[in-house]
N, C-alpha and C positions, 0 to 999 in steps of 0.2 A: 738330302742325305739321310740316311736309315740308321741306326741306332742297329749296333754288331754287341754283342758279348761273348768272347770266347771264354770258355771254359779249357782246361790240361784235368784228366781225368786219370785214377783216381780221384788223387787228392790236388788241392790247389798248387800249381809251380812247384810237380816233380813228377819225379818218372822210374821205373823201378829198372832192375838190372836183375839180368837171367845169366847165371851159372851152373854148365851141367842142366838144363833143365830144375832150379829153385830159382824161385825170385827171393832176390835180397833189396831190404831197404836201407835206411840208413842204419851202421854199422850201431849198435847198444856200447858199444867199450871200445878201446884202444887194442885192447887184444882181439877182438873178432876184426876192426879194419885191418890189424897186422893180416891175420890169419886171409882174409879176403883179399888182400895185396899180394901173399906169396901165392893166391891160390890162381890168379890171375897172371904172373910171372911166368910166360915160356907158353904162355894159352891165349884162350881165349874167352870175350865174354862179350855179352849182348846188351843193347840199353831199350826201351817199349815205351814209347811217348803215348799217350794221345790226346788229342783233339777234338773238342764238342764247341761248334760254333750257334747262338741260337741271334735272329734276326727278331727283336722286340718288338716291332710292328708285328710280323706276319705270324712269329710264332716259328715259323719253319725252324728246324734244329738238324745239324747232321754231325757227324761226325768218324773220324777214321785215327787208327795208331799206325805209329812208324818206329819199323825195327832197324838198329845198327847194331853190325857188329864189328868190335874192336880186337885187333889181333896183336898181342905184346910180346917183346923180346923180354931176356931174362931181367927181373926186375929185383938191383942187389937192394938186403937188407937194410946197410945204409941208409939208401933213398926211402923203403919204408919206412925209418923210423924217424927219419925228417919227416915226412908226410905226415906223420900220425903226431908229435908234437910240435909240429907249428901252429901260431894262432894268428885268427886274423881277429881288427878291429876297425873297424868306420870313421872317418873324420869326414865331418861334413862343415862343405864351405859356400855360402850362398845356396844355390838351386841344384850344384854338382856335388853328387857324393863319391867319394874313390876310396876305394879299397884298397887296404895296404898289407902285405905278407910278410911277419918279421921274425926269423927264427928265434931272436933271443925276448923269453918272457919279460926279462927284468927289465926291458927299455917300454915297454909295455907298460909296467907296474909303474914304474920312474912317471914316464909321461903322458900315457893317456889310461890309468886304471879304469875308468870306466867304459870305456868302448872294448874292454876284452873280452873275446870271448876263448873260454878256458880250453876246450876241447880244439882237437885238430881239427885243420879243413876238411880233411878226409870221412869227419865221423857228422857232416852236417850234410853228407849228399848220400842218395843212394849206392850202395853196392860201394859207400866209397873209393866212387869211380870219378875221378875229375881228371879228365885228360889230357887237359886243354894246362895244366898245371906246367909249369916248367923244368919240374925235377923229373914228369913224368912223358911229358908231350916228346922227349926224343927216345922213349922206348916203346911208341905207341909203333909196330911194325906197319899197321894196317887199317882203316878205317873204313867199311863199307857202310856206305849211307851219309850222311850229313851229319859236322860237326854240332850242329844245331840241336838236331835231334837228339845229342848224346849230351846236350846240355840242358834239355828237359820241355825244349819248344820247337817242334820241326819246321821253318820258317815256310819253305813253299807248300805244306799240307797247309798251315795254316790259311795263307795266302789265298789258297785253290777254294778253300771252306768256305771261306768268307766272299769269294765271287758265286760259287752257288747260290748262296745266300739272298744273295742281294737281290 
Protein backbone atom coordinates (compact mmCIF):
# COMPACT_ATOMS: atom_id res chain seq x y z
CA UNK A 1 0.00 0.00 0.00
CA UNK A 2 1.43 3.56 -0.92
CA UNK A 3 1.30 6.26 1.38
CA UNK A 4 -1.46 9.20 -0.31
CA UNK A 5 -1.41 12.89 1.21
CA UNK A 6 -4.09 14.88 0.09
CA UNK A 7 -3.85 18.38 0.40
CA UNK A 8 -7.67 21.20 -0.10
CA UNK A 9 -5.79 24.09 -1.38
CA UNK A 10 -5.73 27.25 -0.58
CA UNK A 11 -5.60 26.82 2.73
CA UNK A 12 -5.92 23.66 4.89
CA UNK A 13 -10.02 22.26 5.19
CA UNK A 14 -11.65 25.15 3.28
CA UNK A 15 -12.81 26.48 0.21
CA UNK A 16 -13.89 29.95 -0.75
CA UNK A 17 -17.20 31.16 -2.22
CA UNK A 18 -17.73 33.46 -5.37
CA UNK A 19 -20.34 36.19 -5.50
CA UNK A 20 -20.83 38.36 -8.43
CA UNK A 21 -17.50 37.43 -9.55
CA UNK A 22 -15.47 38.35 -5.59
CA UNK A 23 -14.28 35.59 -3.53
CA UNK A 24 -15.52 35.80 -0.07
CA UNK A 25 -13.90 34.03 2.83
CA UNK A 26 -14.98 33.68 6.13
CA UNK A 27 -17.39 36.53 6.99
CA UNK A 28 -14.80 39.22 9.69
CA UNK A 29 -18.28 40.25 11.79
CA UNK A 30 -21.88 39.43 12.24
CA UNK A 31 -22.85 42.24 10.01
CA UNK A 32 -20.80 41.37 6.91
CA UNK A 33 -22.39 37.46 7.37
CA UNK A 34 -25.89 39.36 7.67
CA UNK A 35 -24.96 41.39 4.72
CA UNK A 36 -23.67 38.06 2.73
CA UNK A 37 -27.00 36.10 3.74
CA UNK A 38 -29.28 38.81 2.22
CA UNK A 39 -27.01 39.21 -0.64
CA UNK A 40 -27.38 35.54 -1.38
CA UNK A 41 -31.28 35.63 -0.67
CA UNK A 42 -33.46 35.35 -4.22
CA UNK A 43 -29.69 34.56 -6.06
CA UNK A 44 -27.18 32.99 -6.44
CA UNK A 45 -23.64 31.94 -5.42
CA UNK A 46 -20.71 29.54 -6.20
CA UNK A 47 -18.38 27.48 -3.78
CA UNK A 48 -14.33 26.49 -5.57
CA UNK A 49 -12.75 23.42 -3.66
CA UNK A 50 -9.57 22.15 -4.54
CA UNK A 51 -7.74 19.23 -4.47
CA UNK A 52 -3.81 18.47 -4.59
CA UNK A 53 -3.28 14.82 -4.04
CA UNK A 54 0.86 14.02 -3.66
CA UNK A 55 1.73 9.95 -3.54
CA UNK A 56 5.06 10.06 -0.97
CA UNK A 57 6.87 7.28 -2.56
CA UNK A 58 6.81 8.49 -6.19
CA UNK A 59 6.49 12.24 -5.57
CA UNK A 60 3.97 12.35 -8.33
CA UNK A 61 1.35 15.26 -7.19
CA UNK A 62 -1.73 16.32 -9.16
CA UNK A 63 -4.41 18.25 -8.61
CA UNK A 64 -7.91 19.89 -9.86
CA UNK A 65 -10.79 22.36 -8.26
CA UNK A 66 -14.48 21.81 -8.33
CA UNK A 67 -17.12 24.50 -8.82
CA UNK A 68 -20.78 24.41 -7.36
CA UNK A 69 -23.25 26.53 -7.67
CA UNK A 70 -26.13 26.99 -5.21
CA UNK A 71 -29.38 28.72 -6.35
CA UNK A 72 -31.58 30.16 -3.16
CA UNK A 73 -35.16 31.24 -2.66
CA UNK A 74 -35.82 34.39 -0.66
CA UNK A 75 -33.92 34.06 2.50
CA UNK A 76 -36.34 35.97 5.46
CA UNK A 77 -34.27 37.97 8.04
CA UNK A 78 -35.33 36.09 10.69
CA UNK A 79 -33.56 33.09 9.62
CA UNK A 80 -30.56 35.26 9.20
CA UNK A 81 -30.30 36.48 12.31
CA UNK A 82 -30.61 32.99 13.83
CA UNK A 83 -27.75 31.84 11.61
CA UNK A 84 -25.68 34.61 12.62
CA UNK A 85 -26.30 34.21 16.51
CA UNK A 86 -26.23 30.72 17.14
CA UNK A 87 -23.29 29.06 18.65
CA UNK A 88 -21.93 25.79 18.34
CA UNK A 89 -19.85 23.77 21.06
CA UNK A 90 -18.18 20.21 21.06
CA UNK A 91 -18.72 17.51 23.56
CA UNK A 92 -16.61 14.85 23.15
CA UNK A 93 -17.32 11.36 24.40
CA UNK A 94 -14.70 8.39 23.89
CA UNK A 95 -13.33 8.32 20.13
CA UNK A 96 -16.97 10.01 18.91
CA UNK A 97 -17.16 13.71 18.86
CA UNK A 98 -20.64 15.40 17.96
CA UNK A 99 -21.52 18.48 17.38
CA UNK A 100 -24.44 20.22 18.85
CA UNK A 101 -26.49 23.47 17.68
CA UNK A 102 -28.08 25.35 20.47
CA UNK A 103 -29.86 28.66 20.03
CA UNK A 104 -29.88 29.63 23.46
CA UNK A 105 -26.28 31.07 24.93
CA UNK A 106 -27.20 30.87 28.37
CA UNK A 107 -27.52 26.83 28.39
CA UNK A 108 -24.16 26.98 26.95
CA UNK A 109 -22.89 29.22 29.71
CA UNK A 110 -24.98 27.08 32.36
CA UNK A 111 -23.37 23.93 31.17
CA UNK A 112 -20.78 23.50 28.96
CA UNK A 113 -18.72 27.34 29.16
CA UNK A 114 -15.83 25.96 27.92
CA UNK A 115 -16.58 24.25 24.61
CA UNK A 116 -18.35 27.64 23.36
CA UNK A 117 -17.60 29.05 20.76
CA UNK A 118 -18.78 32.82 20.81
CA UNK A 119 -19.34 33.61 17.09
CA UNK A 120 -22.14 32.10 14.86
CA UNK A 121 -21.86 29.23 12.67
CA UNK A 122 -22.14 31.28 9.89
CA UNK A 123 -18.97 33.42 10.60
CA UNK A 124 -16.55 30.09 10.89
CA UNK A 125 -17.12 29.02 7.21
CA UNK A 126 -16.59 30.72 3.97
CA UNK A 127 -18.80 33.09 2.19
CA UNK A 128 -20.82 32.08 5.40
CA UNK A 129 -22.36 29.68 3.38
CA UNK A 130 -23.37 26.33 5.12
CA UNK A 131 -26.22 24.93 3.38
CA UNK A 132 -26.28 21.80 4.53
CA UNK A 133 -27.67 23.94 7.80
CA UNK A 134 -31.35 23.24 8.68
CA UNK A 135 -32.69 26.62 8.88
CA UNK A 136 -31.05 27.09 5.64
CA UNK A 137 -31.09 23.63 3.59
CA UNK A 138 -35.05 24.19 2.64
CA UNK A 139 -34.36 27.45 0.92
CA UNK A 140 -31.42 26.02 -0.98
CA UNK A 141 -33.62 26.18 -4.72
CA UNK A 142 -30.91 24.39 -6.40
CA UNK A 143 -27.49 22.80 -6.10
CA UNK A 144 -25.39 22.12 -9.14
CA UNK A 145 -22.57 19.98 -8.41
CA UNK A 146 -22.02 18.07 -5.21
CA UNK A 147 -23.01 18.59 -1.77
CA UNK A 148 -19.51 17.74 -0.81
CA UNK A 149 -17.82 20.01 -2.60
CA UNK A 150 -19.93 22.92 -1.24
CA UNK A 151 -18.70 21.54 2.18
CA UNK A 152 -15.17 22.03 1.33
CA UNK A 153 -13.93 18.34 0.08
CA UNK A 154 -15.35 17.29 -3.36
CA UNK A 155 -15.44 13.47 -2.49
CA UNK A 156 -15.19 11.83 -6.22
CA UNK A 157 -12.30 14.55 -7.39
CA UNK A 158 -10.75 13.32 -4.57
CA UNK A 159 -11.29 9.78 -5.03
CA UNK A 160 -10.41 10.02 -8.92
CA UNK A 161 -6.84 11.92 -7.66
CA UNK A 162 -5.82 9.53 -5.53
CA UNK A 163 -6.33 6.55 -8.26
CA UNK A 164 -3.97 8.44 -10.50
CA UNK A 165 -1.83 8.46 -8.04
CA UNK A 166 -1.37 5.29 -7.25
Amino acid sequence: MEAMLVHDEPRKNERVVVYEGMIREKPSSKEEARQYMRDYSGSKAATVSSVLVTNLRTGFRKGQWDKVEILFDEIPDETIDKLVSISLFFLIAGRNCMMMILQSNDLLNIFFPFFQIEEGAVLNVAGGLIIEHPLILPLVKEVVGTTDSVMGLPKAVTERLIMEAL
